[in-house]
N, C-alpha and C positions, 0 to 999 in steps of 0.2 A: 504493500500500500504506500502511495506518495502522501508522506504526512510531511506539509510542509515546515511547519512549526518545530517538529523535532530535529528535522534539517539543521533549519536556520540555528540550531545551539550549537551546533556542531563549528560555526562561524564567529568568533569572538570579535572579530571585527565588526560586525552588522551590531554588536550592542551598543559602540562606539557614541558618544555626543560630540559633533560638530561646533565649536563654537561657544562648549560650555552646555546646552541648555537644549541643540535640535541633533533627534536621532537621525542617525548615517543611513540614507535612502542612498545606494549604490546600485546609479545605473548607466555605468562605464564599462563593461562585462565583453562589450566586442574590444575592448583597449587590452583588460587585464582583468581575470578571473582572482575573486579572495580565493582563501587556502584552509580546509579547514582543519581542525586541529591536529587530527593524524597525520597525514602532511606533513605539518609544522614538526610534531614529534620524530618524524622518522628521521630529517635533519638531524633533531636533538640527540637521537639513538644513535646514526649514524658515528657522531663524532665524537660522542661521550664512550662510547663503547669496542667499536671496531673500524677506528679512523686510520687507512693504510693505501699506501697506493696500488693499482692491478696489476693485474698480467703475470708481474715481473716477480714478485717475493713468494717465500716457499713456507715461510712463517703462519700460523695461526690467524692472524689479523688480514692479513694479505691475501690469504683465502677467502675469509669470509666475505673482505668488501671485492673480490670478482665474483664470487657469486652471486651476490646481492645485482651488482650491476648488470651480469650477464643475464639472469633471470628476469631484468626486466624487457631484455630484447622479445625472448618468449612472450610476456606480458602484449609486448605491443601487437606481435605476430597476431594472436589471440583477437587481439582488440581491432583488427583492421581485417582477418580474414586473410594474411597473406600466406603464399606457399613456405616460406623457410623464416626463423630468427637470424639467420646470413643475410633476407633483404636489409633489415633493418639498422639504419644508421643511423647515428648518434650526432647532431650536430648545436650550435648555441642557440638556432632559432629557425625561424620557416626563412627567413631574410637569408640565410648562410647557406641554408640547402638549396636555394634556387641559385645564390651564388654558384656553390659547388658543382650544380649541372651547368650552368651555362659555359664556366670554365673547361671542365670536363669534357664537354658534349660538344661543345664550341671547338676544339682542337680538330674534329672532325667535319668540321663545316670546309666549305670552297665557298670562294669569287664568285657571288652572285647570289647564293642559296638564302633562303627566305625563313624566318622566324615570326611565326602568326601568333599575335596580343588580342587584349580584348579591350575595350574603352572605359572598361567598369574595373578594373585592373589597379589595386597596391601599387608604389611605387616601388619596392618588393621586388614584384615581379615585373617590371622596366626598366631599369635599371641598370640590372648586368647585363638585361641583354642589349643596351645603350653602351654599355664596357667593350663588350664582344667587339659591338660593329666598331668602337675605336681601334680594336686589332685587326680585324680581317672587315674584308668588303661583302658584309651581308647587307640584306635590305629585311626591315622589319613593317611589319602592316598590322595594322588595327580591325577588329572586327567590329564593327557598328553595334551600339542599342537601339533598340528602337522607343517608339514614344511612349511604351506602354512599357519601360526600363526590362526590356526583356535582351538577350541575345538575339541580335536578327541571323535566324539560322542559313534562311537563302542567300544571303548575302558572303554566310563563312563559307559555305558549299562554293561557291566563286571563289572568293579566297585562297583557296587552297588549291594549288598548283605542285607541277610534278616540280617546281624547286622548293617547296614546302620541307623543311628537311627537321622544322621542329614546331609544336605548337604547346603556349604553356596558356594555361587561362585560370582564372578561379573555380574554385567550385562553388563559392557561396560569395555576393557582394558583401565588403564590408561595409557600403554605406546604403545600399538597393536594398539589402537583404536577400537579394534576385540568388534562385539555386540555380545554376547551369545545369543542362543535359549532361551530363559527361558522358552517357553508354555511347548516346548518338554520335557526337562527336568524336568518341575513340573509333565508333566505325568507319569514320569518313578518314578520319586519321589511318588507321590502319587498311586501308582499301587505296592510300594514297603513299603510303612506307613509310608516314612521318610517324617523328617521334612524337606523344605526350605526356605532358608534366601538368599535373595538379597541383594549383597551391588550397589546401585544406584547412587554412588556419582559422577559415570562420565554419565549417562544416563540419569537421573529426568533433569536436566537443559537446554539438548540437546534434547530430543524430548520426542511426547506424550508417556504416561505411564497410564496404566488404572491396580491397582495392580487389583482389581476382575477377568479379565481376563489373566491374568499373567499368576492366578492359584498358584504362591509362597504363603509361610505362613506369611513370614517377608519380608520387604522391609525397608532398610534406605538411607539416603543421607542428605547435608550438605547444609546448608543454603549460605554460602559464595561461593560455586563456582554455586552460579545461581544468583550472584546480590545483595546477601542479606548479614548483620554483620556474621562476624564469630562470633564464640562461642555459635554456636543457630545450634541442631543435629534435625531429626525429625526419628522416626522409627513407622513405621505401621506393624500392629500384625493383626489376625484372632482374634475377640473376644475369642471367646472360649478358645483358646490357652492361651490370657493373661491374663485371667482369673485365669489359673491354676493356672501358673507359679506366685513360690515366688520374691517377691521387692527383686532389687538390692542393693539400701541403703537404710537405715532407718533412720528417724528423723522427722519435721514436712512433715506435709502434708501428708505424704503419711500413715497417720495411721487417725482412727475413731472415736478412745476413747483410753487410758492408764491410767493403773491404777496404783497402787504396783505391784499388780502380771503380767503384763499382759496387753496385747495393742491388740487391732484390726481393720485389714487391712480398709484401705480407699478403694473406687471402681477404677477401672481402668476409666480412665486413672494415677488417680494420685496417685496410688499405688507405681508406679514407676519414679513420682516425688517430690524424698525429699527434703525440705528446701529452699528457696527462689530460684525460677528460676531467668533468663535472661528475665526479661520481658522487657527491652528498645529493645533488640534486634531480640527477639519472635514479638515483636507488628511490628520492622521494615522489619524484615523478609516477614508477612504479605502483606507490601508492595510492598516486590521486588513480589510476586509470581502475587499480581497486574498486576506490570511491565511488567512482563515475558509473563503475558496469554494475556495481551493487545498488543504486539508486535506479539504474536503467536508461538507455539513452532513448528507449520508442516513451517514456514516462516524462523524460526530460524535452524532448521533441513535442508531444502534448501538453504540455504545461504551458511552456514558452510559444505556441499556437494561441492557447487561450489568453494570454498576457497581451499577445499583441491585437489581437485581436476586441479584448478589454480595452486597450490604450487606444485604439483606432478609432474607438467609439467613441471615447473622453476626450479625445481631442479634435474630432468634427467641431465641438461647437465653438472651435475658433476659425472660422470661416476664413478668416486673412491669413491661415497659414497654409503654407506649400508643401504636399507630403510627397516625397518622391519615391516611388517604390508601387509595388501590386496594393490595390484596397482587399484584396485574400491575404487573411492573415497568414492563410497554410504554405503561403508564396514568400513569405518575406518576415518571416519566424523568427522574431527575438531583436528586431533592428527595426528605428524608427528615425528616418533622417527626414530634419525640416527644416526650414527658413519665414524669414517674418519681413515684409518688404519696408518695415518699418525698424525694426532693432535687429543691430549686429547680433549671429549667435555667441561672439565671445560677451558681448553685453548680456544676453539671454542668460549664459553657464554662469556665469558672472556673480550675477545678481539670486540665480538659486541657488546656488553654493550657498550664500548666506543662511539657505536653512535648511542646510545641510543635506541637499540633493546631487548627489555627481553624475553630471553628464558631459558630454565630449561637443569639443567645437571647433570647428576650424574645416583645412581640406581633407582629414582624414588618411591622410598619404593618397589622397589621391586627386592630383591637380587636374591631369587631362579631365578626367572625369567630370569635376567640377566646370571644367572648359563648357566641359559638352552639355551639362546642365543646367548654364548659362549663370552661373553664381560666382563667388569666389571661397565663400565659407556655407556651411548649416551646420545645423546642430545637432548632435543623434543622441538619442536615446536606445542604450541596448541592454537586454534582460538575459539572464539565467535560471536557474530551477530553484534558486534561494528567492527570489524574486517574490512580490504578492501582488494583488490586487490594492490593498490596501496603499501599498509603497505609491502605484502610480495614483491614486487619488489625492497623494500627498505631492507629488509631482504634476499633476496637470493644476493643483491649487495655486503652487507658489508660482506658476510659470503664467495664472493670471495674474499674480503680485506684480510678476516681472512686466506684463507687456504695460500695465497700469502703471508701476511705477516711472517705465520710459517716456512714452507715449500716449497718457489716458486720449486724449480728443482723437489723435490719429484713428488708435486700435478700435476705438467707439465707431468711426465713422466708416472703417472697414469690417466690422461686422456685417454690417448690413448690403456688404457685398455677395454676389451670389457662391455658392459653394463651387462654381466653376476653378475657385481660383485651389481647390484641394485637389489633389492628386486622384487621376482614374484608380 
């Protein structure tokens, strides 16, 4: 049973008072997930008890903390549906592992061959492959949203061409909430010999994910926005593929033997992990995915449906606001990005912060997007399973403090504008 209330103890931060005197409403959850107290312990266990480095020592200590680490590659295997604990690599974040492919995967590119984005796209993931084309002569192309913030599929189908030689795309907007196709897309992908890369950092933590049937080649996402320490990346590969592909960095670990002349690769996975990992935070991470599969992710996927869905309805009756994303909640699940044609969103977070509301403002890391959207900032609001109904009635109150406090006459006189101006 999803009992929300016994959750929420489990979060010591959610008791928190803001300010002295206003309880901590936390709805910044697509930035960074809290942690709840197992979690936090396993750190504490971690280093109190069997704090050693891997691989390498033969001692008692040194055992146990590779076990601990190695067991949680299983953990992921587990948690993603993939063929082997070998796909799974360990890196600092989803930002490192799309590094790692494009560096990687990029060595294998030619003059001319083409790398397909999407317009709803992290900076994340444009980035390096903005790096690439500063080494080699690729050409990079955008896939269009359409108006109803979807992926226009007919338009990727054109797209993709026989120099198509990789395509990385999101799986879930972090400011749309928009979930991409991905099966469809690996089929066209694979029907055309490109490669695909997943970035999953707003998807893996919000519902199931089985990559075998994805059908993608690459999948990554981030250990902190599902529970777990930051600074702990995870990216799963197609053996074969990582196989090929040459180490990112080099140094311990991720080599055999060296000599003078001459050093030879270690096996995947740790080919591609050089020099002492994050193992307090890998072994805690471990834990959160514990957490996550014990709570249930089709329980957490429903809950975060009916949240936004609740929210969508409380905040119609600001008719002057601009909601961009699916009016289905079942579309656009746990993310709420707006703008107010009247107050900056940094004035917006601003001003509810004062009672003790966190929500996120700005471009989100994602400028093109923002391009396309015709804004330059909004402001989101994003939810998890610790979340309630109650939180956002205490959010859509002060957020009429706020348009009141900026602008009463304005916000008064656009009320009375038609609901045209709120998002299909």
């Amino acid at each position: 049973m999803f009992d929300i209330e016994k959750i929420r103890k489990d979060f010591s931060i959610l008791e928190r008072k803001i300010w002295d005197d206003k309880l901590l409403v936390y709805l910044d959850n697509a930035a960074t997930t809290q942690k709840p107290k197992v979690v936090i312990n396993a750190l504490v266990e971690y280093y109190e008890n069997y704090n050693a480095n891997i691989h390498r020592g033969v001692h008692k200590l040194a055992e146990e903390a590779t076990s601990a680490y190695e067991n949680v590659r299983a953990k992921v295997k587990s948690f993603l549906s993939c063929d082997e604990a070998s796909e799974v690599i360990f890196t600092r974040n989803t930002t490192e592992s799309i590094n790692l492919l494009a560096y990687s995967l990029g060595e294998s590119l030619n003059d001319g061959d083409e790398v397909l984005l999407t317009e709803m796209e992290h900076h994340s993931n444009i980035i390096p492959w903005y790096l690439l084309r500063g080494r080699k002569k690729i050409n990079i192309k955008f896939i269009p949203i359409t108006d109803q913030y979807e992926l226009d599929y007919e338009k990727l189908e054109k797209l993709i061409v026989k120099g198509t030689k990789i395509i990385s795309i999101t799986h879930k907007s972090n400011v749309l909430g928009t979930v991409n196709d991905i099966k469809k897309i690996a089929k066209l992908a694979k029907d055309n010999g490109s490669i695909l890369i997943v970035d999953a950092a707003q998807s893996a933590p919000h519902m199931k994910i089985n990559f075998t049937d994805l059908g993608c080649d690459f999948l990554s996402f981030s250990s902190h926005k599902m529970c777990g320490p930051t600074g702990v990346g995870v990216l799963v590969g197609k053996k074969e593929l990582l196989e090929k592909m040459p180490p990112f960095l080099g140094g311990g670990e991720m080599i055999r033997k060296v000599t003078f002349e001459d050093f030879t690769l270690n096996d995947v996975p740790w080919k591609f992990e050089a020099g002492t990992p994050n193992i307090a935070d890998v072994i805690a991470f471990g834990v959160a995915i514990e957490y996550i599969q014990k709570i249930g992710l089709e329980n957490i996927h429903k809950h975060e449906i009916e949240l936004t869905k609740y929210a969508l309805d409380k905040l119609s009756k600001f008719t002057f606001l601009k909601i961009y994303g699916s009016s289905d909640a079942s579309k656009r699940a746990g993310i709420i990005t707006f703008s107010n044609p009247v107050v900056h969103p940094h004035d917006i977070a601003t001003i509810i912060d004062q009672d003790g509301v966190a929500i996120r403002a700005g471009h989100h890391c994602a400028q093109p997007l923002m391009k396309r959207l015709g804004v330059s900032a909004t402001a989101r609001a994003s939810f998890y399973f610790y979340n309630t109904e109650e939180e956002i009635d205490i959010f859509v109150s002060v957020l009429q403090k706020a348009f009141d406090y900026f602008e009463v006459g304005a916000c008064k006189e656009l009320k009375g504008e038609s609901k045209e101006r709120v998002s299909k």
